[in-house]
DRENRO-180387 format. One line per 2 residues: number of its first residue (from 0); their letters; for each residue x, y negated, z of N, C-alpha, C, O. Coordinates in pm, whole numbers. Each point is the difference from the previous one (the first is absolute). Example, Ala and Ser with C-alpha at 12.3 -4.5 7.8 and 13.67 -1.06 7.14 Angstrom:
2
0> AS> 1319:569:780:-89:-119:0:90:-120:0:104:2:66  -139:-107:-138:82:-119:6:-77:-109:73:51:-111:17
//
This chain:
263
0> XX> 294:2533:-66:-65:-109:75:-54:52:132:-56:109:9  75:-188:90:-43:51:139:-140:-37:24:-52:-110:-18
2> XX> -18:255:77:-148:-53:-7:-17:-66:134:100:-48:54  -207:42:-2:-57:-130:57:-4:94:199:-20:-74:96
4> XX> 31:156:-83:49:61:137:134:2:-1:40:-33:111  92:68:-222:99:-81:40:45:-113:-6:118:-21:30
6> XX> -195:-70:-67:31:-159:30:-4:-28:127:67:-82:63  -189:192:-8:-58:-82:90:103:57:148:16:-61:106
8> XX> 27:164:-139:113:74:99:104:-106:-11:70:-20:99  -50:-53:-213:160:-94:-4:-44:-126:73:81:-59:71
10> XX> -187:20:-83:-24:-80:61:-33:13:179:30:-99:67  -63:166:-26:46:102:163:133:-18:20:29:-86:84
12> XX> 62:143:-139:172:-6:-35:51:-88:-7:110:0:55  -152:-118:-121:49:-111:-21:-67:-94:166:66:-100:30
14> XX> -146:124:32:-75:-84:81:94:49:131:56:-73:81  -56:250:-87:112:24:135:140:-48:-9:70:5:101
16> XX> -23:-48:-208:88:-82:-52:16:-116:71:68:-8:103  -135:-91:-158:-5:-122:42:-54:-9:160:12:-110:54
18> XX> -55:192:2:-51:64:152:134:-19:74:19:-89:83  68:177:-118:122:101:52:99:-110:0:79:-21:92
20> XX> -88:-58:-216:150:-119:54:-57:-82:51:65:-105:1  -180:96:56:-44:-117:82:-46:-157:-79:14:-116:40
22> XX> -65:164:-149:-41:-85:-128:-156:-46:65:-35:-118:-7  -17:179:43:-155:-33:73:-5:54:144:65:90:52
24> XX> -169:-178:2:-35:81:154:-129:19:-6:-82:-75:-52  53:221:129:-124:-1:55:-70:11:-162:75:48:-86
26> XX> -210:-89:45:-103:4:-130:63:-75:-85:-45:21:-113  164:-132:113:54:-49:-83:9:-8:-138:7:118:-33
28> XX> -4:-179:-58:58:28:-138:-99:107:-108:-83:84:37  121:-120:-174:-93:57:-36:25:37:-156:73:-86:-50
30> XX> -105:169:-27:69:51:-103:-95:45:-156:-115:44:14  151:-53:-101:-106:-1:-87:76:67:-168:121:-13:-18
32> XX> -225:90:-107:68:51:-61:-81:-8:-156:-114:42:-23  167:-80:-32:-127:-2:-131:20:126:-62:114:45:-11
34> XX> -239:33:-41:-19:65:-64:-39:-17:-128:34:90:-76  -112:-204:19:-53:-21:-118:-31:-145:32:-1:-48:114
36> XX> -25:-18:-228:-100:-147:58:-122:-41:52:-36:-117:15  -27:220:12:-125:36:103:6:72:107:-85:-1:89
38> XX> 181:65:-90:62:98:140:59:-22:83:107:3:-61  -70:-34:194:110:-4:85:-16:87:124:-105:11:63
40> XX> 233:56:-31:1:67:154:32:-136:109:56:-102:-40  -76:111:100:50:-96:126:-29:70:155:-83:89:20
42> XX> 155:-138:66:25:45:130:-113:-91:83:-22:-121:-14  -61:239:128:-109:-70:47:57:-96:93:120:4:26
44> XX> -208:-104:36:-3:-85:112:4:102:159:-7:122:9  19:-205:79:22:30:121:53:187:-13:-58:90:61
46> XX> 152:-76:-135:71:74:39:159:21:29:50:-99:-53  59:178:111:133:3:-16:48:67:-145:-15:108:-57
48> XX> 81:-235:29:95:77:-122:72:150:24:-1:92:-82  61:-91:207:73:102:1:-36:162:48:70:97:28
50> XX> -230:-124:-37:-90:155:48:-106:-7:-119:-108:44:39  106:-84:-171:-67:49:-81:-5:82:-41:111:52:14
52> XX> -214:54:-102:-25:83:-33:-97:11:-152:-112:-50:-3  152:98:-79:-43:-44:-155:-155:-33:34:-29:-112:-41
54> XX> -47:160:86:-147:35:66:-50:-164:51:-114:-45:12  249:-24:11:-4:-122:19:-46:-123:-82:-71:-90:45
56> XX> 120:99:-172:-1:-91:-101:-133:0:-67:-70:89:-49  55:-232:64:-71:-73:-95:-5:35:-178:87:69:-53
58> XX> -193:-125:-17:-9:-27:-168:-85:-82:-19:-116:31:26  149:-172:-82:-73:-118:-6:8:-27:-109:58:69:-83
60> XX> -127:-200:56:-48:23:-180:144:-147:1:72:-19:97  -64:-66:-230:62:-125:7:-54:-87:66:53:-98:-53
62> XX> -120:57:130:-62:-59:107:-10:21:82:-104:-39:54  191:109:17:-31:79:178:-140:59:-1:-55:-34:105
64> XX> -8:93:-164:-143:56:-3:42:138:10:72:47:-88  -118:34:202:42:156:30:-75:107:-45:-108:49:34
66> XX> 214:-20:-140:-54:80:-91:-51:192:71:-98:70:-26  190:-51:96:48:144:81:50:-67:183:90:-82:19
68> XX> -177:147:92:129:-38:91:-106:115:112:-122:-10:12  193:91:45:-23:67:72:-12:-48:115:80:-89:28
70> XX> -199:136:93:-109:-70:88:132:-40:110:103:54:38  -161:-155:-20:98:-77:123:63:-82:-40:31:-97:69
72> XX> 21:117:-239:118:-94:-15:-38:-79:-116:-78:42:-85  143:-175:82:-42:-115:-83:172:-49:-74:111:17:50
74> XX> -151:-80:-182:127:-55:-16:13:-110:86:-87:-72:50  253:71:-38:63:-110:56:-47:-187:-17:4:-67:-103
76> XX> -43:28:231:-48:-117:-47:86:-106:-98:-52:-94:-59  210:134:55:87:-71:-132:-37:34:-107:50:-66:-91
78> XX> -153:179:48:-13:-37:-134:-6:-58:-111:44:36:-109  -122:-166:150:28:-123:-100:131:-29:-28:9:-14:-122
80> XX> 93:-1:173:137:-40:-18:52:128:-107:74:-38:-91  -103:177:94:24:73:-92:-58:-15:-123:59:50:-97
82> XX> -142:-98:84:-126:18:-96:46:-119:-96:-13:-8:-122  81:-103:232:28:-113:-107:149:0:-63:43:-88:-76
84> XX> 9:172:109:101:27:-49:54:113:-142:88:0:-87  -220:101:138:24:94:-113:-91:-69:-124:-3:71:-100
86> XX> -56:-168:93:-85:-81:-96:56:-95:-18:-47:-68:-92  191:3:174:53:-131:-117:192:97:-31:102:-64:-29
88> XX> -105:173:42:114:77:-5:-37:148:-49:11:103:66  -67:-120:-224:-41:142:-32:113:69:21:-37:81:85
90> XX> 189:-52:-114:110:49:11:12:61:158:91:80:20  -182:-115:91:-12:76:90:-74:119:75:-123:8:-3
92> XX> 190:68:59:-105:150:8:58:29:160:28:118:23  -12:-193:61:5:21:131:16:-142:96:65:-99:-32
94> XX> -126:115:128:33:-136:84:4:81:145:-65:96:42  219:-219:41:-11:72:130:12:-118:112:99:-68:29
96> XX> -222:66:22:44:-120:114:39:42:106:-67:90:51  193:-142:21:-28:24:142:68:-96:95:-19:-120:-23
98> XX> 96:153:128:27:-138:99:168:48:62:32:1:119  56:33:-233:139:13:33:31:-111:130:-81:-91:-9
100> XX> 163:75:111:18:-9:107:93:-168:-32:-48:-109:29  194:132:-99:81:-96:-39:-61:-101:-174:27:-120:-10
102> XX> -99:188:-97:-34:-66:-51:-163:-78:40:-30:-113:-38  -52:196:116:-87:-119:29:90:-105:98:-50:-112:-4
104> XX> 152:119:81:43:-96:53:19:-144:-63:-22:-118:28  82:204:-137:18:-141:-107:-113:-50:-38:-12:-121:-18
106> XX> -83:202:0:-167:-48:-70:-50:-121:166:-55:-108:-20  77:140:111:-23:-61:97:86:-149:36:-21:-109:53
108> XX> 110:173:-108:100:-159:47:5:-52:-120:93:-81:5  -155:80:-150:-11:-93:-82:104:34:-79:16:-95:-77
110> XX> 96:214:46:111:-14:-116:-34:94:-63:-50:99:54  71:-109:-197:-25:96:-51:150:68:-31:107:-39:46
112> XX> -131:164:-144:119:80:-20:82:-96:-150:-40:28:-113  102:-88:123:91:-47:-116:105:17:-16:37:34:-112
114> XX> 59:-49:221:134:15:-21:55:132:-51:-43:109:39  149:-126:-136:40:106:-63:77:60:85:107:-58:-16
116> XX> -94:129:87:98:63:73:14:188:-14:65:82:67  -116:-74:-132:-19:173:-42:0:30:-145:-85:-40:-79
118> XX> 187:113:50:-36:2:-177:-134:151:-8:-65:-3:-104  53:40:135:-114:107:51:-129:-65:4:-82:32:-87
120> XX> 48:-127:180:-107:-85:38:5:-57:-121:-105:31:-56  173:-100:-17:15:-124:-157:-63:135:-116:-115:3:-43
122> XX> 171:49:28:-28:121:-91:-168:40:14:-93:-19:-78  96:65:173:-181:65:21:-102:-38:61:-106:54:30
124> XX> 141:-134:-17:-95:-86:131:-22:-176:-49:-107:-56:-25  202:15:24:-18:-140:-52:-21:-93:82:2:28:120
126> XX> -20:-116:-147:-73:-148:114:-147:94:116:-68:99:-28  68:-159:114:-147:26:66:-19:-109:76:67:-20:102
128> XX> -148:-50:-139:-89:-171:16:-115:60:99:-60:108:-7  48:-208:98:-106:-15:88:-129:-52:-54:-7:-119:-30
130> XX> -121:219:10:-117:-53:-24:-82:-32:138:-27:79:90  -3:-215:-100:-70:-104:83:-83:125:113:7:118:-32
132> XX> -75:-157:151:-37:74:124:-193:-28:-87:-71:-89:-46  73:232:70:-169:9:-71:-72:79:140:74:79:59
134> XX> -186:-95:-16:-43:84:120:-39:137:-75:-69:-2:-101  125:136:165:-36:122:-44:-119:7:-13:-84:-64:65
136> XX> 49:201:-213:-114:37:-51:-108:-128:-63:-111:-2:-54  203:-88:92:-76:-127:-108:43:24:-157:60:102:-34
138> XX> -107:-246:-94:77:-11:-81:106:-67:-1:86:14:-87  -75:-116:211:107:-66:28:161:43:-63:79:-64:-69
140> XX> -73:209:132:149:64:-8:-70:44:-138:98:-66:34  -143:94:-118:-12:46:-134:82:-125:-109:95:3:-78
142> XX> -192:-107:124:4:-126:-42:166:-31:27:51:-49:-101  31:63:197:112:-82:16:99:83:-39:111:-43:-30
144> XX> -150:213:26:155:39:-67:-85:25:-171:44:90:-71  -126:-149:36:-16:-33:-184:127:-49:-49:65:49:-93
146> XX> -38:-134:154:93:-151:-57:112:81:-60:56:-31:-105  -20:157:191:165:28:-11:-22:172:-44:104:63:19
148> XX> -165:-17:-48:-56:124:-63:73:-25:-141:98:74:-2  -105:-140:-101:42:-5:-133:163:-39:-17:61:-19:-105
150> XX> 4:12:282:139:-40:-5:70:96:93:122:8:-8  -184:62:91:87:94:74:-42:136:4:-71:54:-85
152> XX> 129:13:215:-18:157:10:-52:14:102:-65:104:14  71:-180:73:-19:33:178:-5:-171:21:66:-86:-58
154> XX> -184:72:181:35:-153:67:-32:48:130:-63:97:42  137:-213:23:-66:12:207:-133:-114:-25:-28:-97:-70
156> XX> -23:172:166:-161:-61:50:46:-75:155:40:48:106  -64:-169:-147:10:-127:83:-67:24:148:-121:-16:12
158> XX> 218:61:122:-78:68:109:-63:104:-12:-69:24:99  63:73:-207:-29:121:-8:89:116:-33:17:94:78
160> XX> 30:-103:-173:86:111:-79:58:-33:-87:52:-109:-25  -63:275:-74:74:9:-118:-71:106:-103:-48:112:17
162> XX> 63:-193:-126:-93:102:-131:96:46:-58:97:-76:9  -75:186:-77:38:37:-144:-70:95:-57:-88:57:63
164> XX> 116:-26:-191:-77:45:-118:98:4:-131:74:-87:-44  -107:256:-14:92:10:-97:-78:160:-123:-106:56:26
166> XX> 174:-28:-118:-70:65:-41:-9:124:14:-33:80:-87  69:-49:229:-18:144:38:-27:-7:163:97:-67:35
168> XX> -146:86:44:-13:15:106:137:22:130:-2:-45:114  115:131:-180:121:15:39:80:-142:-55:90:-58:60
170> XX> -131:31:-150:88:-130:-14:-73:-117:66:83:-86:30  -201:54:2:-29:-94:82:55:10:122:57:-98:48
172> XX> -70:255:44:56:-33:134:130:29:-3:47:46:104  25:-60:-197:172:-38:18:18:-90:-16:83:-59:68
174> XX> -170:-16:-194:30:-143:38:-61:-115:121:18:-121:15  -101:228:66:3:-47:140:91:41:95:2:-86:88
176> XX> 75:177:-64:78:34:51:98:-74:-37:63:-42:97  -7:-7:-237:87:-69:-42:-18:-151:69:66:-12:103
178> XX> -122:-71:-129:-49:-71:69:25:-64:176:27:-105:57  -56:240:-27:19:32:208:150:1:-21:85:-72:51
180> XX> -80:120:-94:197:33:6:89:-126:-20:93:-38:71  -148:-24:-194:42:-115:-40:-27:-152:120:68:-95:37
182> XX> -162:131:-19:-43:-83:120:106:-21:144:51:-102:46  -45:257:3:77:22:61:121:-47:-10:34:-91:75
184> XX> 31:131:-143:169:-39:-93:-17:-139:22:68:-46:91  -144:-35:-154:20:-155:17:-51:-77:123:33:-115:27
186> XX> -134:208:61:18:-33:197:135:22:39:54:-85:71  15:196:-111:131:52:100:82:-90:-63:68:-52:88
188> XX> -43:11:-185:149:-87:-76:-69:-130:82:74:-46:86  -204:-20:-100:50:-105:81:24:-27:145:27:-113:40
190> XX> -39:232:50:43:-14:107:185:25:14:77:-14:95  -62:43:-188:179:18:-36:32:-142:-76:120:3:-29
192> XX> -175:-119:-11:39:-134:0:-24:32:-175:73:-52:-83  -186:145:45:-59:-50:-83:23:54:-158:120:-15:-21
194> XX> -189:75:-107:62:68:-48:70:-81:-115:-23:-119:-24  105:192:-37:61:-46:-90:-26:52:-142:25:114:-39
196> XX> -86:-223:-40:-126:22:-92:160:62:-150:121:-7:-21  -248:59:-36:71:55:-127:17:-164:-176:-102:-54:-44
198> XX> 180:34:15:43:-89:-58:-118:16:-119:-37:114:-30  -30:-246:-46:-80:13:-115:89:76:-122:-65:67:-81
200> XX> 156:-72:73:26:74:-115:-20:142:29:-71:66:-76  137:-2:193:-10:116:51:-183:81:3:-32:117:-18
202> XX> -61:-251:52:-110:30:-12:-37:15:-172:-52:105:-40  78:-204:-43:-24:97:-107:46:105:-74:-72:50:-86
204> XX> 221:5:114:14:86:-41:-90:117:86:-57:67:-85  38:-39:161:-153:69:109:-132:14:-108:-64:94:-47
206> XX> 61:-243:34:-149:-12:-84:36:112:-164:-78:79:-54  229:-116:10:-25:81:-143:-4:176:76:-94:77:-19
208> XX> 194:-48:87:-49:149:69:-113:48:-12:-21:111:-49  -109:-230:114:-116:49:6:-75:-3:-147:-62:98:-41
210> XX> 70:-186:-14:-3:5:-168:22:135:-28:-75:98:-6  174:-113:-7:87:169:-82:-67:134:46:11:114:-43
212> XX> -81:-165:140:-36:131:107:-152:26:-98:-47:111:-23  -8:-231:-21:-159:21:-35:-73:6:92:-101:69:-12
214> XX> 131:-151:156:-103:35:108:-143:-28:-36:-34:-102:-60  -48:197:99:-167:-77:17:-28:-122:119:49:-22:110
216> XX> -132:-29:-175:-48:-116:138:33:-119:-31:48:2:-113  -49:-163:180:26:-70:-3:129:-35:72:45:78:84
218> XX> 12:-182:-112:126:-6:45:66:-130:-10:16:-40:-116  22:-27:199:53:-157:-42:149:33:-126:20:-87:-85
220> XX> 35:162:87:85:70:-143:-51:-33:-118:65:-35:-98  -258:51:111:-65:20:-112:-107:-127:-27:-2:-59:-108
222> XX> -71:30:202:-105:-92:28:-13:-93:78:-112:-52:-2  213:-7:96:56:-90:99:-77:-171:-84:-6:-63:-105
224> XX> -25:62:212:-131:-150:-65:123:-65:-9:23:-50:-111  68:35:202:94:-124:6:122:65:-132:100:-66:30
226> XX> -82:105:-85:70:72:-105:-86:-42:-120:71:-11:-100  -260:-29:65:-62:11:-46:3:-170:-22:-30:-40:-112
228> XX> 62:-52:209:44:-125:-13:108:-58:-17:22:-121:8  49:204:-31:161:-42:-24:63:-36:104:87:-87:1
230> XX> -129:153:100:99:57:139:75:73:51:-21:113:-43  107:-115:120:41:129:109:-82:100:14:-114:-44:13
232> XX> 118:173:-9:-42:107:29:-100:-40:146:-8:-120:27  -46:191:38:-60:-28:134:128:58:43:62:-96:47
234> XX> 16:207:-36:88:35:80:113:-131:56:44:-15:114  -18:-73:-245:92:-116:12:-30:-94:35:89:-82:21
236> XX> -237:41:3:-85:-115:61:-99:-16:71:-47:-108:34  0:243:0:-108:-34:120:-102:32:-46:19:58:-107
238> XX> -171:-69:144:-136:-10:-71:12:-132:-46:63:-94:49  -141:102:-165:-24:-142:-110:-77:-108:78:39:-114:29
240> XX> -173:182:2:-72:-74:83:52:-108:75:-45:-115:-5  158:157:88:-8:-96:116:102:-101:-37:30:-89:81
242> XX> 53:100:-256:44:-70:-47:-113:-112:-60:9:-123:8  -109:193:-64:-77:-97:-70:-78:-102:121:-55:-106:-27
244> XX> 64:163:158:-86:-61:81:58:-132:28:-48:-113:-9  168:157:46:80:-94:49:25:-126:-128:-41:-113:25
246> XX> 100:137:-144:-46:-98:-81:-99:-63:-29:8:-110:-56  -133:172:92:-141:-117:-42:-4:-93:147:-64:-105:3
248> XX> 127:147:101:5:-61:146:78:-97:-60:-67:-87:-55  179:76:48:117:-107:-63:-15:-94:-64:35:-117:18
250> XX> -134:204:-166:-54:-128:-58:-118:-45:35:-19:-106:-59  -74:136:130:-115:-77:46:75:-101:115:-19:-117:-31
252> XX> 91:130:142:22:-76:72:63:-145:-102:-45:-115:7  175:168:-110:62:-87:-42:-140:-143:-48:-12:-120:26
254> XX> -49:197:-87:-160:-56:-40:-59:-105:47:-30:-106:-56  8:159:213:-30:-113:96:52:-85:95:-41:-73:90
256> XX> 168:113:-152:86:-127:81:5:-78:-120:-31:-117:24  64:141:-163:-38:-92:-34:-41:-93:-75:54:-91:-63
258> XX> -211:144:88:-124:-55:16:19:-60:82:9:-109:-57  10:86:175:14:-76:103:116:-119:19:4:-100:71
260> XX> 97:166:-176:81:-110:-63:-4:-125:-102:79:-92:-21  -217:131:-38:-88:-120:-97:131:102:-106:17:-95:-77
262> X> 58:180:33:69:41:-142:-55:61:-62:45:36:-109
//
């Protein structure tokens, strides 16, 4: 087991990481690691990911309450967004936020990641749904990626970013890296007239792969709400949500016309 100065070096490593491909700018982004259910390392505020130094890191209790933090430095004001995650996702022991370049694009222009177009991305990564725009270091953003914590791996933050979280610290920021990449891939195909999605059957044979594999984590393969209602996968239909939205619109209008029809 790795003690608690090399966590805190992987987490340095992992931050010049996400630094170096241009995943954050400037104090950007922010990174976090459970040690126990009262313990966490996390990466301070107003600093660069990509010039940390173990000497750096934070230890906060399950409540952002700073347990250890050497003079000058404070945890990251995202804490809450970690905090609510490793408490409705015991199965997690790392979270990594930061502000990838092509997937916050999408978090910005409103799409989320669905289309199947990667058997790579389908396999380890899964759906990534947009949780609603919360103002930073509020509970707002705690509060809006709750909803989709018990159904995915990673979501974009609505005009902000992108979370993921997994049960190792190396597997959270690949599946942010996974993510950026994936993002990418489905910017460049649609400026080439657009990609050409992988067939539902093709997607579940993907989903038994990942089965067979025993992956950890959540996974629309495994836990897909719309799979959970006797739906399409999210890969084959979109987010549920904006299916269900659109039907209560349909039938409320139908409603008041008519009502207004005396029927």
């Amino acid at each position: 087991m790795q003690n608690e100065f090399e966590i805190k070096k992987q987490i340095c490593e992992i931050g010049k990481r996400i630094y170096n491909k241009g995943m954050v700018a400037a104090n950007d982004g922010n990174i976090s690691v459970k040690l126990n259910d009262h313990e966490f390392l996390c990466t301070p505020t107003g600093v660069s990911k990509g010039f940390m130094t173990p000497e750096f890191i934070c230890k906060v209790d399950e409540n952002g309450k700073v347990i250890q933090a050497n003079s000058g430095y404070k945890p990251s004001s995202e804490i809450k967004m970690h905090m609510r995650v490793y408490k409705e996702r015991p199965d997690v022991k790392a979270v990594v936020h930061a502000h990838p370049l092509y997937a916050t694009s999408f978090a910005i222009a409103g799409i989320p990641l669905t289309q199947p177009i990667m058997p790579e991305a389908i396999i380890t990564l899964g759906c990534v749904p947009i949780a609603e725009y919360g103002t930073p270091s509020t509970e707002e953003i705690p509060n809006a990626v709750s909803k989709y914590l018990q159904h995915f791996d990673a979501v974009l933050l609505e005009n902000h970013g992108a979370l993921s979280y997994a049960d190792s610290l190396l597997s959270a920021y690949h599946k942010m890296e996974s993510l950026e990449f994936y993002a990418r891939l489905l910017y460049q195909s649609k400026q080439l007239g657009g990609p050409k999605e992988l067939t539902p059957k093709q997607v579940e044979r993907l989903y038994e792969i990942r089965r067979a594999f025993g992956m950890t984590g959540k996974h629309p393969a495994d836990v897909c709400i719309n799979n959970k209602n006797g739906n399409a996968s999210c890969h084959l239909c979109g987010p549920k949500k904006n299916n269900v939205d659109e039907a209560e619109l349909v039938a409320e209008i139908t409603r008041k016309v008519m009502e207004q029809l005396g029927i």
